[in-house]
KEKE-3310 file (N, C-alpha, C; in steps of 0.2 Angstrom, whole numbers, plus 5000, padded with zeros to 4 digits):
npx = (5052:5061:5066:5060:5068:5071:5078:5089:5087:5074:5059:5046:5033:5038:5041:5030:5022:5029:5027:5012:5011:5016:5007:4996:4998:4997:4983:4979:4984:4977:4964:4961:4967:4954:4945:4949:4948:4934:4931:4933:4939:4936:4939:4948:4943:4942:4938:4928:4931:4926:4927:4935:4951:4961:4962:4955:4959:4958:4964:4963:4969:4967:4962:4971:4983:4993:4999:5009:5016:5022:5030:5040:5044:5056:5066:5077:5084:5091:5087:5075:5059:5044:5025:5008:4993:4988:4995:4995:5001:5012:5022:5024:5028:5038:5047:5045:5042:5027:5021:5027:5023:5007:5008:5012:4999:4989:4994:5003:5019:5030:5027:5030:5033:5037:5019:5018:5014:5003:4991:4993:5004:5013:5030:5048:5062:5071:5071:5070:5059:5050:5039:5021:5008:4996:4994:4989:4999:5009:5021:5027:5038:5043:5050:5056:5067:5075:5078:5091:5095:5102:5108:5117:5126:5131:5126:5119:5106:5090:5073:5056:5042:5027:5010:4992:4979:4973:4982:4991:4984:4985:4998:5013:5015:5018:5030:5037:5040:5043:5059:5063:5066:5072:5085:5090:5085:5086:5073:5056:5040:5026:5009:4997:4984:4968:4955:4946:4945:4945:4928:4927:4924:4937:4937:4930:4934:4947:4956:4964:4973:4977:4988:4999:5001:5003:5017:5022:5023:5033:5044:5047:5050:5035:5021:5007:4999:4989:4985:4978:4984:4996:5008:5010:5011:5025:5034:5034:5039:5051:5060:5059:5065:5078:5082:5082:5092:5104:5105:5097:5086:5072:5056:5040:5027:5012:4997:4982:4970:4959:4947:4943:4937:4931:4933:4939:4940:4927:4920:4905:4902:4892:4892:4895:4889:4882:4884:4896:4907:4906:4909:4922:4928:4928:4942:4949:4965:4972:4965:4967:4980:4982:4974:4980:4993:4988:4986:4999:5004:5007:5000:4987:4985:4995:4995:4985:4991:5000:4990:4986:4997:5000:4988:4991:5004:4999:4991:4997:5002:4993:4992:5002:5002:4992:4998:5006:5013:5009:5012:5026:5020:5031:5035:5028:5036:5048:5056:5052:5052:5065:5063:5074:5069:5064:5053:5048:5054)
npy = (4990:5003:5013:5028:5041:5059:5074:5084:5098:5098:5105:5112:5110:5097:5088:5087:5080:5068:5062:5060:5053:5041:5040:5037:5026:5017:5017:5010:4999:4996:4995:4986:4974:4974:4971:4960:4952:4948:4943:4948:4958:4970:4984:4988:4984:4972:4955:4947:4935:4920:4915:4921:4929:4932:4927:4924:4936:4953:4970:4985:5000:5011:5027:5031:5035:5045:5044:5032:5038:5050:5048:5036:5044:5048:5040:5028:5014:5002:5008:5004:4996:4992:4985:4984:4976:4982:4983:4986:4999:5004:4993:4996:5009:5009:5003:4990:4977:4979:4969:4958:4959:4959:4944:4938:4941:4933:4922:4915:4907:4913:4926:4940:4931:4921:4916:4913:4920:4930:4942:4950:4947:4951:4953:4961:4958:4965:4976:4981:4980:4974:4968:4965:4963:4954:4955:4965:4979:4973:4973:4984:4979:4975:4985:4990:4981:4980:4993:4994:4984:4989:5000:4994:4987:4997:5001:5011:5014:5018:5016:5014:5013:5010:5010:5007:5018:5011:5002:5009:5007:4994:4983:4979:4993:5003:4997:4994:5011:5015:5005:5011:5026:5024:5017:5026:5025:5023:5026:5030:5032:5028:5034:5029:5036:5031:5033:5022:5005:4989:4987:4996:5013:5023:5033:5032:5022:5026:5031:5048:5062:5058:5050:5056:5065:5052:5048:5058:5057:5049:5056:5057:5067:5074:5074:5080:5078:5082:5068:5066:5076:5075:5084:5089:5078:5074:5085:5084:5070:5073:5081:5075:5062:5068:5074:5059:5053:5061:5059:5060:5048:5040:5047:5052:5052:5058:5055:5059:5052:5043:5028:5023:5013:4996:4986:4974:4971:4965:4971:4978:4991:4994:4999:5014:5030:5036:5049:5052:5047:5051:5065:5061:5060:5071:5077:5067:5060:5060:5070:5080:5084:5082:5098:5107:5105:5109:5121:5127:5127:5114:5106:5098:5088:5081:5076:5070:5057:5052:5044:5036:5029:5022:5013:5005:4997:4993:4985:4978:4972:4963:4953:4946:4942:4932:4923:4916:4904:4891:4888:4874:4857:4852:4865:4867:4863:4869:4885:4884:4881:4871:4860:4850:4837:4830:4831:4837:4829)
npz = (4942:4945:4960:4961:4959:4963:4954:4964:4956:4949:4944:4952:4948:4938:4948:4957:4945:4944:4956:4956:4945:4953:4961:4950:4945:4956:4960:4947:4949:4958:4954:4946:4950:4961:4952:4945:4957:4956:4947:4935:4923:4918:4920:4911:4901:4895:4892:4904:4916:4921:4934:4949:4950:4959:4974:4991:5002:4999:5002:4999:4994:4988:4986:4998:4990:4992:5002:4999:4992:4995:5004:5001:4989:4995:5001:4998:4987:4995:5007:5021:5020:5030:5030:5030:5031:5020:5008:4993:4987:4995:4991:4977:4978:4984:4972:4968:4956:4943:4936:4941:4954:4952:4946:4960:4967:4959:4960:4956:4950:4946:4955:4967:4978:4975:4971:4987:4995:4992:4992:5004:5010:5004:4998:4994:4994:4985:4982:4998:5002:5015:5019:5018:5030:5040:5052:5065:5068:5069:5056:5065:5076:5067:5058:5068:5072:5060:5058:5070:5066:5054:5062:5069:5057:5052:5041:5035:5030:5031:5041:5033:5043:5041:5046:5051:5058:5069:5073:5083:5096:5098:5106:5102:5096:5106:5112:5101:5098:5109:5109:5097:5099:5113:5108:5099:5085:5066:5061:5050:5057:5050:5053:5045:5044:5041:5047:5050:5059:5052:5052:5061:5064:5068:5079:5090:5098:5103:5114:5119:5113:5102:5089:5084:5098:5107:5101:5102:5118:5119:5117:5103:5091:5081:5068:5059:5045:5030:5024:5011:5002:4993:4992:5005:5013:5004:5008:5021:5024:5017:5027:5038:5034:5030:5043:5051:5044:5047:5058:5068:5076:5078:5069:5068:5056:5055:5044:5038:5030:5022:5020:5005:5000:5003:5019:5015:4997:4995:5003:5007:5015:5022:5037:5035:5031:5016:5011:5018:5014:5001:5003:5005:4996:4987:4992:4983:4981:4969:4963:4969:4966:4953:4952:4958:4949:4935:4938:4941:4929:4918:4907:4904:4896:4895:4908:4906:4898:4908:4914:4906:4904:4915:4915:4905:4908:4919:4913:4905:4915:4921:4910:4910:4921:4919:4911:4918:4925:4936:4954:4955:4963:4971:4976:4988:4997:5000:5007:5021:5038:5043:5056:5058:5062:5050:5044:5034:5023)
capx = (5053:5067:5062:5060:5073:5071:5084:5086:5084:5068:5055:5040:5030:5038:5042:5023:5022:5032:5022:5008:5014:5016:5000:4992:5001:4995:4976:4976:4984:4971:4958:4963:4967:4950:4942:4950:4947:4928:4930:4934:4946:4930:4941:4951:4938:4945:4933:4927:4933:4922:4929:4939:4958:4962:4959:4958:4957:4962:4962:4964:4973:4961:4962:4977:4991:4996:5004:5016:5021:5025:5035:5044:5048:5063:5067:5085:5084:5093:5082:5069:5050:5037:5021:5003:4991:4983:5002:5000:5003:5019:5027:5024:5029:5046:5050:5045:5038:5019:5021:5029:5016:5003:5010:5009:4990:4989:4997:5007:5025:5035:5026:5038:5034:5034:5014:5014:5012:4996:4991:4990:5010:5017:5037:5051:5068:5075:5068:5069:5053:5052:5033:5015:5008:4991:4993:4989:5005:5014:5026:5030:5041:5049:5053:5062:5073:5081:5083:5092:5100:5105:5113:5125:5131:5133:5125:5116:5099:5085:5066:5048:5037:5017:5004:4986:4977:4970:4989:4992:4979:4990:5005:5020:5014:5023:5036:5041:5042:5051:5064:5068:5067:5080:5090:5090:5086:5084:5067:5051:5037:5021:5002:4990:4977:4961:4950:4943:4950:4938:4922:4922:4928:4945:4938:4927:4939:4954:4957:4966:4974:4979:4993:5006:5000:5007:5022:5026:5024:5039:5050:5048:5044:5027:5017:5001:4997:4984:4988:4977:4988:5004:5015:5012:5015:5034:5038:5035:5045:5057:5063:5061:5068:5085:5084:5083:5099:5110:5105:5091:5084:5065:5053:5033:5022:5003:4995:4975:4968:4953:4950:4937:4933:4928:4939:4941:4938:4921:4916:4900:4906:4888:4893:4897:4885:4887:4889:4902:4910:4906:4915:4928:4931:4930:4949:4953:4972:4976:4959:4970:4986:4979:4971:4989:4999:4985:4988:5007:5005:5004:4995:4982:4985:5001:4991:4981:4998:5003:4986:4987:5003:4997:4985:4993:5008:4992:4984:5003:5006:4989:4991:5009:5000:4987:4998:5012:5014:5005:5018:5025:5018:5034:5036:5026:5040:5051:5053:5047:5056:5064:5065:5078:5063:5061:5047:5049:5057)
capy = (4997:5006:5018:5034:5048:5065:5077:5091:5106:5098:5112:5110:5107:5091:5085:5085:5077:5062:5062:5059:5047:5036:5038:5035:5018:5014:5018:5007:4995:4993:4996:4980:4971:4975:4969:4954:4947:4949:4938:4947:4964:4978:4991:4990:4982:4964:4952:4946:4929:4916:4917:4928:4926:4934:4924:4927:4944:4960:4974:4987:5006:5015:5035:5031:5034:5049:5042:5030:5041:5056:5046:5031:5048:5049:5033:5024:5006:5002:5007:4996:4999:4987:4987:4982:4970:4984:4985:4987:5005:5003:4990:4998:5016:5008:4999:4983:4977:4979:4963:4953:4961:4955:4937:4935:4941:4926:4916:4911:4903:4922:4930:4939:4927:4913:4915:4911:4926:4934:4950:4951:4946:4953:4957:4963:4960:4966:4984:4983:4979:4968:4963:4967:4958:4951:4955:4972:4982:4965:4977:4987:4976:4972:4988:4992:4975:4980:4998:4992:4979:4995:5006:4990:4986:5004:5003:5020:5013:5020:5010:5019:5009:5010:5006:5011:5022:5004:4997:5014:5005:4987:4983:4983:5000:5006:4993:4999:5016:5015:5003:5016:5030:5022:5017:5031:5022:5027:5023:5034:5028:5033:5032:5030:5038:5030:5031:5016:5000:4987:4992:5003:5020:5022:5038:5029:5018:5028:5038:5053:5065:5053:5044:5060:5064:5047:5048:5064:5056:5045:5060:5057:5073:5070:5080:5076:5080:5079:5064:5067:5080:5072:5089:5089:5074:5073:5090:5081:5067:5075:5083:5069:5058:5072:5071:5054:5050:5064:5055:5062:5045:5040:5052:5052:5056:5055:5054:5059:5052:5040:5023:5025:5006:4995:4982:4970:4969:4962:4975:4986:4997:5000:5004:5021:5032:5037:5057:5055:5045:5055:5070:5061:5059:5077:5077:5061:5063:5062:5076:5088:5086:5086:5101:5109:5104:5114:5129:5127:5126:5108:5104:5092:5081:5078:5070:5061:5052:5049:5041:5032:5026:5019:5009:5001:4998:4986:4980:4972:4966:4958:4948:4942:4937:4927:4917:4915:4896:4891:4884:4867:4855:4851:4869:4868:4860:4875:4891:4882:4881:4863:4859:4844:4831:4828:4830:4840:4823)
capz = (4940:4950:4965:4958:4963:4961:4955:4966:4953:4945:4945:4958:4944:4939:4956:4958:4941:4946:4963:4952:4940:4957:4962:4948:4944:4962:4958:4943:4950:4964:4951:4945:4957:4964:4948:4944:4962:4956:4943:4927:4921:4916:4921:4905:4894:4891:4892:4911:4917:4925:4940:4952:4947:4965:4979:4996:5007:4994:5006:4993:4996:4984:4990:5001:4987:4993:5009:4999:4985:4996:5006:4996:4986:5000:5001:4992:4985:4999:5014:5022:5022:5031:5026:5031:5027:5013:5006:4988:4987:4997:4987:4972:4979:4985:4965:4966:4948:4944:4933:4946:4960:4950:4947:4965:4968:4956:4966:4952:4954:4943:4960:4970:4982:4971:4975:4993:4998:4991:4993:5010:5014:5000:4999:4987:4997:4980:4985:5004:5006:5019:5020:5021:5037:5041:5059:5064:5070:5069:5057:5069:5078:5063:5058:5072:5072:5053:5060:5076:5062:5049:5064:5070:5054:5049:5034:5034:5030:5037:5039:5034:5045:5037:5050:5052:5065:5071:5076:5088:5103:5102:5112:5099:5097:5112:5113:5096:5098:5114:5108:5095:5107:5118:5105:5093:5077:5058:5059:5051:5059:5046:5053:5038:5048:5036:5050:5049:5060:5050:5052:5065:5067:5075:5085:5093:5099:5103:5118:5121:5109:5096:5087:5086:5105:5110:5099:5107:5124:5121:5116:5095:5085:5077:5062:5058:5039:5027:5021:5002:4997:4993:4994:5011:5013:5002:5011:5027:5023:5014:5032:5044:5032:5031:5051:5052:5040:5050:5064:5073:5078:5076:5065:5066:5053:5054:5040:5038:5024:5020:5015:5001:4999:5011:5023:5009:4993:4994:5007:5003:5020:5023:5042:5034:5029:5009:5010:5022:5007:4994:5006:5008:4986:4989:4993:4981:4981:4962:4960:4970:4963:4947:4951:4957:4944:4930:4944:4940:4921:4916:4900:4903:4889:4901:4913:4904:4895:4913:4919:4900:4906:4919:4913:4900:4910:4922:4908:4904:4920:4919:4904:4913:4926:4919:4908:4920:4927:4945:4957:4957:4968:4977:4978:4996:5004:5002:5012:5026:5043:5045:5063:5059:5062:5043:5043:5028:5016)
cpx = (5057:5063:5064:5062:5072:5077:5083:5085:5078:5062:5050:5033:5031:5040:5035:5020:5023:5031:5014:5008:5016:5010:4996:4994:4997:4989:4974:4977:4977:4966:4956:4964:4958:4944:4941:4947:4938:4925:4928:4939:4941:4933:4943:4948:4940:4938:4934:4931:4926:4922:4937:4949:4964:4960:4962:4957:4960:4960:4965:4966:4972:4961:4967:4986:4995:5001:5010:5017:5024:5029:5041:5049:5055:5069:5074:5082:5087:5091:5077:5064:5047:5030:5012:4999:4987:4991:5003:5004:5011:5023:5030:5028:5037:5050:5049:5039:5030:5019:5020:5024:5009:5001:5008:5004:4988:4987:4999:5016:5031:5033:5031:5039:5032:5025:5011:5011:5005:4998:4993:4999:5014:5023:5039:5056:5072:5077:5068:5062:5049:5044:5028:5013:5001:4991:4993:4994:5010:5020:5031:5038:5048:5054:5060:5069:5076:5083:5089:5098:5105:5111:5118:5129:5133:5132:5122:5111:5093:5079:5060:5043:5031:5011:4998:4984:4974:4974:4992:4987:4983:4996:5012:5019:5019:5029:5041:5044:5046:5056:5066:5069:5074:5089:5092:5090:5083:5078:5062:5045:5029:5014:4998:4983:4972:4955:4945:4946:4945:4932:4920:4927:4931:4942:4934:4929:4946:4954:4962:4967:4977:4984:5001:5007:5004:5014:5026:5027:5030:5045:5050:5043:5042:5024:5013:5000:4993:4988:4984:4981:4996:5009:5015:5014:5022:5036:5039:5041:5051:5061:5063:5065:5078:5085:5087:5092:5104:5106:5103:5086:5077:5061:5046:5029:5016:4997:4989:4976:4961:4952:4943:4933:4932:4934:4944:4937:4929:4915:4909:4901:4898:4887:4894:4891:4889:4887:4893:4907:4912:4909:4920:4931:4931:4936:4953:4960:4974:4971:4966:4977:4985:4979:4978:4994:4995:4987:4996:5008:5005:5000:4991:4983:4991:5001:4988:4986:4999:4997:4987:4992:5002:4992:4987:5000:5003:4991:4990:5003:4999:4988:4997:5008:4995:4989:5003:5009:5012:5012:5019:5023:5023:5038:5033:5031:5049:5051:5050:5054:5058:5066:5070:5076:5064:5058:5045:5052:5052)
cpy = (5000:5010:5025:5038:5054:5070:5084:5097:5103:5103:5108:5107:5096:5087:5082:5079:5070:5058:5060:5056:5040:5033:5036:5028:5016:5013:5013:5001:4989:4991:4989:4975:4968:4970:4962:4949:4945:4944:4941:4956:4969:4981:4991:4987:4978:4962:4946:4937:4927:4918:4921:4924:4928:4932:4927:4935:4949:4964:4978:4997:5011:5022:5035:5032:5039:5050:5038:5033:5045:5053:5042:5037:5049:5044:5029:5017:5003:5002:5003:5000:4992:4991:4984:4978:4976:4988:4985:4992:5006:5000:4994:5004:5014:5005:4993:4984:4975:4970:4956:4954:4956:4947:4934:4936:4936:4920:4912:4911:4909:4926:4933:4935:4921:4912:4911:4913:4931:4940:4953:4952:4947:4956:4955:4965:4962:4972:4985:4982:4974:4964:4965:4962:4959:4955:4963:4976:4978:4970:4980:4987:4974:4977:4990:4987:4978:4988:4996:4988:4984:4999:5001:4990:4994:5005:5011:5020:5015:5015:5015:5012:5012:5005:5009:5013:5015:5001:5002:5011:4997:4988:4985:4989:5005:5003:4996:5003:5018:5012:5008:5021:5030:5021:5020:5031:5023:5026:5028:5029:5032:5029:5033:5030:5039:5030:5027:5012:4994:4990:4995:5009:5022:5029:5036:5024:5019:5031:5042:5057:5061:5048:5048:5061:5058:5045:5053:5063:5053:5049:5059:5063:5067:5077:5077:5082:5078:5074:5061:5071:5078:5078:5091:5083:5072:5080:5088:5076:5068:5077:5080:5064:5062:5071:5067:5052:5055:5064:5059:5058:5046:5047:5049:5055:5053:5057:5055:5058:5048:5032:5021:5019:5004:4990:4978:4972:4969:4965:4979:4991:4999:5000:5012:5023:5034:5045:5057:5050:5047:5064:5070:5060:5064:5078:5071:5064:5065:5068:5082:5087:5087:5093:5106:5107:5108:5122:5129:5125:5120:5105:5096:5086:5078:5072:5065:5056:5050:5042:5034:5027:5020:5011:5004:4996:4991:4981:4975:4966:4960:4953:4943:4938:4930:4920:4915:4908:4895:4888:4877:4863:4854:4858:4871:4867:4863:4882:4888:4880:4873:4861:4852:4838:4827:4825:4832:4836:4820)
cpz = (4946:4954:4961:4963:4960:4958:4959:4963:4949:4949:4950:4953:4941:4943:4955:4951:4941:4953:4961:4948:4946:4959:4957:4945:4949:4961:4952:4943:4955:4961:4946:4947:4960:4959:4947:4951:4961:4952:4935:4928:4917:4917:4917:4900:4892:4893:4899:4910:4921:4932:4943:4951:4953:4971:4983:4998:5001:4998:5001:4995:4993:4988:4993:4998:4988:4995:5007:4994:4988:5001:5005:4992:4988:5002:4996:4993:4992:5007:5013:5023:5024:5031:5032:5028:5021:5012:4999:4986:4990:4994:4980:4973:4980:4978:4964:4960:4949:4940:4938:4953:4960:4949:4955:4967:4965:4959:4962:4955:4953:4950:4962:4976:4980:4972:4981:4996:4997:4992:5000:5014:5008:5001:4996:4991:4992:4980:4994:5005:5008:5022:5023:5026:5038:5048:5062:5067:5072:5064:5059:5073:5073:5058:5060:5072:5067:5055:5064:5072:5058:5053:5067:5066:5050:5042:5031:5029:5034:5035:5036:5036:5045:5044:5050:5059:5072:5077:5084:5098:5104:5105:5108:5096:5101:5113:5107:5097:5103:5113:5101:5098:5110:5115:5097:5086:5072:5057:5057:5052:5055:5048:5048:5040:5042:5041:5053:5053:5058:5049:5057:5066:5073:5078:5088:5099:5101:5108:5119:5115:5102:5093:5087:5093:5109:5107:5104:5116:5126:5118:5108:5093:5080:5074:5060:5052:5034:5020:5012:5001:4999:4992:5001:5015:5011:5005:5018:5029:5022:5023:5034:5040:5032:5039:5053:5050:5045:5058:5071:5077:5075:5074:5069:5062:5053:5049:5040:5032:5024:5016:5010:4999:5006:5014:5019:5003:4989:4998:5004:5010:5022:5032:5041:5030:5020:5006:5013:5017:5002:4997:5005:5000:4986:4987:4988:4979:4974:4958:4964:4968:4956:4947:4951:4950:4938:4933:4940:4932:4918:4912:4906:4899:4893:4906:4911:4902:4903:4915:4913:4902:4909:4917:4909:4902:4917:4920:4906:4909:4922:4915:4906:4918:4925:4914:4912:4923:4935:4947:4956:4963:4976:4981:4989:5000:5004:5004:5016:5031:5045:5053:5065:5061:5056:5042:5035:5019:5016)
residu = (UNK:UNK:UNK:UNK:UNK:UNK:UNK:UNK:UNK:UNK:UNK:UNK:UNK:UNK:UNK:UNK:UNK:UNK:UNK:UNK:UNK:UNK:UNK:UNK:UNK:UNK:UNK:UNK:UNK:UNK:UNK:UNK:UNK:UNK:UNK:UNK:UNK:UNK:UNK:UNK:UNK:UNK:UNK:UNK:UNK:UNK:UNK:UNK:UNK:UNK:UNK:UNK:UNK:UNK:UNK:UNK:UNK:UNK:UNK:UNK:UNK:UNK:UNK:UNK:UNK:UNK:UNK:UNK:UNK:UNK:UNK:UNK:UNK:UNK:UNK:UNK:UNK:UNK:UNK:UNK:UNK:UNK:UNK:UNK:UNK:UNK:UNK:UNK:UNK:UNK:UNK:UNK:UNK:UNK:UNK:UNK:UNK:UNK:UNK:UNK:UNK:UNK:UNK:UNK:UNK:UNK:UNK:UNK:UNK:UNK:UNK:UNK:UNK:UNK:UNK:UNK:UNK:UNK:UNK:UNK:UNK:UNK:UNK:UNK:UNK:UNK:UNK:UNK:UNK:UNK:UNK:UNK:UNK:UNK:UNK:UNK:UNK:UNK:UNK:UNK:UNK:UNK:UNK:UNK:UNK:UNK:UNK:UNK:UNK:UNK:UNK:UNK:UNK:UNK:UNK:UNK:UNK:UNK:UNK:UNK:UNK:UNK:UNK:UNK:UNK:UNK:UNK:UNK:UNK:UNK:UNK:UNK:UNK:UNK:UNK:UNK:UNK:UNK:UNK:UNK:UNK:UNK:UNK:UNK:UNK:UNK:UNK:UNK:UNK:UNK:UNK:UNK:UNK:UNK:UNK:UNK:UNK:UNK:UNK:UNK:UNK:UNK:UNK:UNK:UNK:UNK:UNK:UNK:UNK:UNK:UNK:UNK:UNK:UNK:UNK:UNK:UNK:UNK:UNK:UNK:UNK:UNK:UNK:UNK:UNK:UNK:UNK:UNK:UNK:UNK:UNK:UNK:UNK:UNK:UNK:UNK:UNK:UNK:UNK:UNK:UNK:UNK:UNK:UNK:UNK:UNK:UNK:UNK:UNK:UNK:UNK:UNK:UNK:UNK:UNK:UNK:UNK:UNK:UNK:UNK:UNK:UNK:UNK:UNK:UNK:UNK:UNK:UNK:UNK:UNK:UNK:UNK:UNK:UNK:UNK:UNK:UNK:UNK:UNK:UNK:UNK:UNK:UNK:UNK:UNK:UNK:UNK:UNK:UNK:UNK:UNK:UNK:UNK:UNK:UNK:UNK:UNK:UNK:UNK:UNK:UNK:UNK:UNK:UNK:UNK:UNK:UNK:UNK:UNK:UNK:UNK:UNK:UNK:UNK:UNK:UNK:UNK:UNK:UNK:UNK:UNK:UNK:UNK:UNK:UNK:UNK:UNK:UNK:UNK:UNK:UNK:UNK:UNK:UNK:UNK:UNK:UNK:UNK:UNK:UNK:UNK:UNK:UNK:UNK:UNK)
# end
């Protein structure tokens, strides 16, 4: 699916609209996702599977769609986004296909990573999206490289680099940010403050004033927004994304939001109490834009065709994925770095 572009005179209403048609694709995709790795597809009433058709870590971005829809929303086919290891939200919000998405959580061979990549390493160079990563602010790094790479060859690409509150206390945290800093690079740097690093609470664990705090120590304006409501979110975006392109050098946005599951998958999170939980669905992002877009006229029956959409649009790319073809065997001995040994014949 292409990255969704706005037209400037579309009313505030369907802005939100199609801000909402992001997120909810994202939701059902996890929702699925989340299912199938369980060992069967309940959410849309097929009939379960023996076993789990999702192998491996699924860290799942469940409550967090606010963060890649209100940003991606700003984003051209052409710019680069890196990602984290809970990067379905991201891929999807940039244009990469749900079909093809799904294919590789398979770990089928149509994947966009032929399924080498899993859930966990997901990327869709088709769209600029250069790779969710295991390693926790291992991104970060790699952002800045294709900025760095975007303002030599003058392409006039900018990066949205996605990390969690968790990557802000590692080392390429800083190294990052001051290698944009110094060398004035397209880059928005977006913390997806869930709170959470694993299973322990990142305030527990973080000293000083935070993650904008330490932005703003290396001279990069930083805004910290509530990261469920995705109009504060794409209005945030929307301006540091305009900065950045007229050549304002690195952005920071800091995103509060929440990560409503647990670390993985298989998590039951009972490190958390289950009213600060159920607080936090409070705020569920696609409850309050809903709730906004009924404010702003919006039939209902609107929303539900979008949520409809959605799902059926899942329930496809789950049936694509489950008959699609596993890799070839001699496939392992591709994509793989040959050191002139041949060792690889």
């Amino acid at each position: 699916m292409p990255v969704i572009t706005f037209p400037v005179n579309s009313s505030p209403a369907e802005h939100l609209l199609d801000l909402y048609r992001t997120m909810a694709r994202i939701r059902a995709f996890e929702n699925a996702a989340e299912e199938t790795s369980r060992g069967g597809v309940a959410v849309f009433g097929s009939t379960a599977d023996a076993v789990a058709l999702v192998r491996g870590p699924l860290h799942l971005s469940t409550g967090q769609e606010a963060v890649a829809a209100g940003v991606c929303a700003h984003l051209e086919r052409g710019d680069y986004l890196t990602s984290t290891h809970r990067g379905h939200g991201h891929t999807l919000a940039k244009g990469a296909d749900t079909a093809a998405m799904m294919c590789e959580l398979f770990g089928r061979a149509t994947g966009t990573n032929h399924g080498k990549g899993g859930s966990m390493h997901i990327a869709d160079f088709s769209v600029g999206m250069l790779g969710a990563n295991g390693v926790v602010a291992a991104g970060i790094p790699i952002a800045v490289g294709a900025a760095h790479s975007a303002k030599i060859r003058g392409s006039g690409a900018i990066v949205a680099c996605f990390f969690g509150d968790g990557a802000i206390n590692r080392g390429p945290f800083l190294e990052g940010l001051n290698w944009a800093k110094i060398f004035n690079l397209p880059v928005l740097f977006v913390c997806e403050d869930n709170r959470y690093s694993a299973t322990t609470a990142t305030d527990a664990m973080t000293g000083g004033a935070g993650a904008a705090a330490r932005a703003r120590g290396m001279d990069i304006p930083a805004e910290t927004v509530d990261g469920n409501d995705v109009r504060a979110v794409d209005h945030a975006a929307r301006d540091m994304v305009a900065r950045i392109r007229a050549g304002g050098g690195p952005q920071f946005l800091h995103a509060l939001t929440y990560r409503v599951k647990g670390h993985v998958s298989v998590d039951p999170a009972t490190y958390r109490e289950q009213g600060e939980v159920d607080r936090a669905l409070e705020s569920d992002p696609l409850q309050l834009a809903a709730a906004r877009l009924d404010a702003l006229g919006v039939d209902a029956a609107r929303i539900a065709e979008v949520d409809a959409a959605a799902r059926a649009e899942i329930e496809t790319a789950l049936a694509v994925a489950r008959a699609a073809p596993w890799p070839q065997a001699a496939a392992a001995y591709t994509d793989v770095q040959d050191t002139g040994a041949g060792q690889w014949h």
